[in-house]
C-alpha positions in Angstrom: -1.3 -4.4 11.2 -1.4 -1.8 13.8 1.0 1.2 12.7 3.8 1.9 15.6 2.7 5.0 17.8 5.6 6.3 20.1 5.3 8.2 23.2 7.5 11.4 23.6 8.2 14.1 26.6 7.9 11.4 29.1 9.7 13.0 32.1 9.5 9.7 34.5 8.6 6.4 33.1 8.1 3.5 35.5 8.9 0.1 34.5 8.8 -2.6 37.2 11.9 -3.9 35.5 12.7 -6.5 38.4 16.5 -5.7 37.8 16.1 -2.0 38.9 17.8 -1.0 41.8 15.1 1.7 42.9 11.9 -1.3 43.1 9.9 0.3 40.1 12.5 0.8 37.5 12.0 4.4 36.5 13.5 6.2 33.4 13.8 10.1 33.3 13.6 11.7 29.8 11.4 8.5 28.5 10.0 7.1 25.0 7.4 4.0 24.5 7.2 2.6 21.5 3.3 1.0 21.2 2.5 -1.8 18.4 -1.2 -3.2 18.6 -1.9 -4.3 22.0 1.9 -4.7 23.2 4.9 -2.1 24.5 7.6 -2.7 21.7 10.3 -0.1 23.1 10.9 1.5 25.8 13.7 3.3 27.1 16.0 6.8 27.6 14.7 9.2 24.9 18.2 9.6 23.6 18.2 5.8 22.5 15.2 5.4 20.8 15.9 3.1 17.6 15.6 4.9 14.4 13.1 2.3 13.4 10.5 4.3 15.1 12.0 7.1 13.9 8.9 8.4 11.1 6.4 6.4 13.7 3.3 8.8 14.8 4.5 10.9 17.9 2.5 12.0 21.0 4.3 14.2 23.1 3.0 13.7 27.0 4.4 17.1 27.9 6.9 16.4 30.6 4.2 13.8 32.5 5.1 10.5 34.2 3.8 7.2 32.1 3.1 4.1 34.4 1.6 0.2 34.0 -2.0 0.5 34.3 -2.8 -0.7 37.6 -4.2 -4.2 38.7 -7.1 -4.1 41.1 -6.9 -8.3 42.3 -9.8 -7.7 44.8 -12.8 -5.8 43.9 -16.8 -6.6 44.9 -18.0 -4.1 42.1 -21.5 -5.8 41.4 -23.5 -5.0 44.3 -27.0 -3.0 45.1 -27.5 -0.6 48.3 -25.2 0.7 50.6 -23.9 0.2 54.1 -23.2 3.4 54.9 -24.5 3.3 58.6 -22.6 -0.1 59.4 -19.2 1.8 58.5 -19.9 4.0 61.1 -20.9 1.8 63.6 -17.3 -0.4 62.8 -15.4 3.3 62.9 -16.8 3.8 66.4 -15.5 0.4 67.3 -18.1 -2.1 66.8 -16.8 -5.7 65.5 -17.8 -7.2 62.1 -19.1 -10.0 63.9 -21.6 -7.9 65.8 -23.1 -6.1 63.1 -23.5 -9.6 60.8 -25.2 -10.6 64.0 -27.7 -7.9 63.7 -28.3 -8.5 60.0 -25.5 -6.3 58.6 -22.9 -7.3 56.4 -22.7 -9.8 53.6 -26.4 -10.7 54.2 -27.3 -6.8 53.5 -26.4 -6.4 50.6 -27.4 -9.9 49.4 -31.0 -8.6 50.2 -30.4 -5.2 48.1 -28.5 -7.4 45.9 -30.9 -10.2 45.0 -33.8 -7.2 44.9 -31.8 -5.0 42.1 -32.6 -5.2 38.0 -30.2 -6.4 35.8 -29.9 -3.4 34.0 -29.2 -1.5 37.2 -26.5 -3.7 38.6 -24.9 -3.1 35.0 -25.0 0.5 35.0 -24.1 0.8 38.6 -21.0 -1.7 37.9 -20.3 0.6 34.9 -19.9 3.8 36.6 -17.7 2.3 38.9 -15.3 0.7 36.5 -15.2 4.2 34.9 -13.9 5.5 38.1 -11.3 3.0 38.5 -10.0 3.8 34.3 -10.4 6.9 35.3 -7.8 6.5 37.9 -5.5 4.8 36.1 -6.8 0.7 36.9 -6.5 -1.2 33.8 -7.0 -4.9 34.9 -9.6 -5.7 37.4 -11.0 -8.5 39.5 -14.9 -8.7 40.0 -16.3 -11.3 42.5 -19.7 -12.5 43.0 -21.0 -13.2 46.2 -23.9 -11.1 46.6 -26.6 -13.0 45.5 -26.0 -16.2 47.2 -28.6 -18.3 45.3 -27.7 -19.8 41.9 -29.8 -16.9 39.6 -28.2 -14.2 41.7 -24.8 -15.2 41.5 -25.4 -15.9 37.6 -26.8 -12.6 37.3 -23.6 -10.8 39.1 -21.3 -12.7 36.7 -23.3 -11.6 33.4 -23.1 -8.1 34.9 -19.5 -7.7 35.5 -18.8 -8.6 32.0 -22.1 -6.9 30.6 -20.3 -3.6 32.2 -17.1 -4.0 30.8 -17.8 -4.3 27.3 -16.1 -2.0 25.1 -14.4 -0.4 27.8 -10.2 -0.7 28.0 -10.4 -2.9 30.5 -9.4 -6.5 31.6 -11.9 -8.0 33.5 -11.3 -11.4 35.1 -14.4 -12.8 37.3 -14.9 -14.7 40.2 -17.6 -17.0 41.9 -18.0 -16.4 45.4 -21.0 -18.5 45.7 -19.4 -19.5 49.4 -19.2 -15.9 50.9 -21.7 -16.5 53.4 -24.5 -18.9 54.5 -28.0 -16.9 53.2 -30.8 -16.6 56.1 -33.1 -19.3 54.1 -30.3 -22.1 55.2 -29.3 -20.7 58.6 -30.6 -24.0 59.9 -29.0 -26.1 56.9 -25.6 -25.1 56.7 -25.1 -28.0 55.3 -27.9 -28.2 53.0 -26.5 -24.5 51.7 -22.7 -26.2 51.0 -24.3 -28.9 48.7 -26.0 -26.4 46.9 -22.9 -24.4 46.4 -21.1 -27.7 44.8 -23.6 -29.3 43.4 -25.8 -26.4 41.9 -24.6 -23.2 41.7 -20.7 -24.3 40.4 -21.6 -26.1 37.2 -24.1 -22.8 36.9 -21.6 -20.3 37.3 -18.5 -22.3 36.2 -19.0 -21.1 32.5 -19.4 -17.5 33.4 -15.9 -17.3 35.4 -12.0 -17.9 36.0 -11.9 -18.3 39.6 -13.3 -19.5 42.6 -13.1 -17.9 46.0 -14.4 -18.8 49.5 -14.3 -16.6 52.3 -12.7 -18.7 55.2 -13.6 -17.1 58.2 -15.6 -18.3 61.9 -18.9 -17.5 61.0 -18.2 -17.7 57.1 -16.5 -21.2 55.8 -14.2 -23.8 57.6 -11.3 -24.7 55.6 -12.4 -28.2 55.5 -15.4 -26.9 53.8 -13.6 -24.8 51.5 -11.3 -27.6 50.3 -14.2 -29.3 48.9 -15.7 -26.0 47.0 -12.4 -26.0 45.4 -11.5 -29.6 44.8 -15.3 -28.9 43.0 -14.3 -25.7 41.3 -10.7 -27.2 39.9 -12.9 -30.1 38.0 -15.1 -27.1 36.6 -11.9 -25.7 35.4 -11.6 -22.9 38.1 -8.8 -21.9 39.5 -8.6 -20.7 43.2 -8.4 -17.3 45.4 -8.8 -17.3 49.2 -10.1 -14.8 51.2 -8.1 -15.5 54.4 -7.0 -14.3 57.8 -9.4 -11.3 57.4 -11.2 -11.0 60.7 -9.3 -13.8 62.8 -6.6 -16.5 62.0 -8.5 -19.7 60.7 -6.6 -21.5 58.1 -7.2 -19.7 55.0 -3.9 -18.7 54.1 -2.5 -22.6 55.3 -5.3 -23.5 52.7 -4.4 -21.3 50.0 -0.9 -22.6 49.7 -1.9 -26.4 50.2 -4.0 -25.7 47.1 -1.2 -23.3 45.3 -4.1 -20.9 44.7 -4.0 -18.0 42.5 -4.3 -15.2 45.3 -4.9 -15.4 49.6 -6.6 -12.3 49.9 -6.8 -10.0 53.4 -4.4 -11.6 55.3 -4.6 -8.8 58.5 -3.8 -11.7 60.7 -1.7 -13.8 58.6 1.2 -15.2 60.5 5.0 -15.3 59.2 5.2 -19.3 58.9 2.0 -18.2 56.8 4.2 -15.5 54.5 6.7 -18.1 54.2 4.2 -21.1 52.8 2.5 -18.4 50.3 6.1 -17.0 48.9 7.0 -21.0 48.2 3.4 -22.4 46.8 3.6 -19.0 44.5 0.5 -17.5 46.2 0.0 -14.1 45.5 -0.9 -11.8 48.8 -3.5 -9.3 48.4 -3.6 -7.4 51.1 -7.4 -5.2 51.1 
């Protein structure tokens, strides 16, 4: 067993208890009591049990202790950058325009699909050490650049590849239906089979969630329903990005199918709010 280690000098200690009456639950003059993976104690200083009393100390020095933070929406395995499209949406040009052009998802699908493995691993790496760095402890990595079945495979095996024997929690997701690639432009339809029929059961074993991205121009909700009906037979559950660009059902969807997360939501509506809150839908708002 995992001997007791107990956390001294804390000057603030936040702890989302929900029955705080200032929304994080902070405690001045703070201990934690740690035992293997799990917070045993934590409270005032002045109370800490004498069980813990001949536990090994660290004294923080006055400095605040808070949860690790959860990042629920993160495209971390990607290759290339799109640098010059930012600027060209700062100065007021519409996503829509610039996927037009062959920007967007489809951009770094072709950087994507053209990258090693070992580079998408690094690469995914570095940026996970950034995010411990600042504190993120539990993280959620998408797929979605790849858009074939090899790609998306290869995105999955990367996410977990990089975080290997790092503190972190790393939860994947498919997003095999992110966009329609340019080799099925003409076969929308075509491109949707292949999503349910092909690249699910191929990536099903290599994640814990499925997401769509529910948007004109991206995936009707119609369409998504049955990438999820598909996903929850594989064992998946479900995350929805909605309402990102426009309102087009993503969020109705998302609580009809009491997914996981309805991610976005910059046009969400309130009768939208209210059937998230009752289906238990997280909102991620990115």
């Amino acid at each position: 067993m995992t001997e007791p280690l107990t956390l001294v000098g804390i000057g603030e200690l936040v702890t989302n208890d929900p029955q705080s009456t200032d929304f994080v639950g902070s405690v001045e003059s703070a201990a934690v009591v740690v035992e293997g993976a799990k917070v045993a104690w934590a409270g005032p200083s002045g109370d800490l049990p004498s069980t813990w009393s001949d536990s090994a100390r660290i004294d923080v020095g006055g400095r605040a202790v808070i949860p690790g933070f959860v990042d629920a929406h993160t495209h971390l395995v990607f290759a290339g950058d799109r640098v010059d499209e930012f600027s060209r949406r700062m100065s007021g040009v519409p996503y829509a325009e610039i996927a037009a052009d062959g920007g967007g998802i489809v951009a770094t699908m072709l950087a994507t699909r053209q990258a090693s493995f070992p580079a998408l691993v690094a690469d995914t790496r570095a940026r996970m050490r950034h995010m411990l760095a600042s504190g993120t402890t539990t993280l959620e990595v998408k797929s979605g650049y790849g858009l074939d079945t090899e790609t998306e495979k290869t995105m999955l095996l990367a996410a977990q590849a990089a975080g290997e024997g790092l503190p972190l929690t790393v939860r994947r997701t498919f997003l095999g239906a992110h966009a329609v690639p340019p080799e099925y432009r003409n076969d929308r339809r075509g491109y949707l089979s292949m999503v349910i029929d092909h690249m699910l059961p191929a990536c099903a074993p290599l994640a814990d969630y499925c997401d769509v991205f529910v948007e004109s121009g991206a995936f009707e909700p119609e369409e998504a329903r049955r990438v999820f009906a598909a996903a929850a037979e594989l064992g998946l559950g479900a995350r929805v990005h909605a309402e990102q660009l426009g309102h087009h059902g993503g969020a109705a969807l998302a609580a009809e199918i009491g997914a996981a997360s309805a991610d976005h939501l910059d046009h969400a509506t309130s009768d939208d709010a209210e059937a998230l809150a009752a289906a238990g839908t997280t909102a991620v708002l990115v």
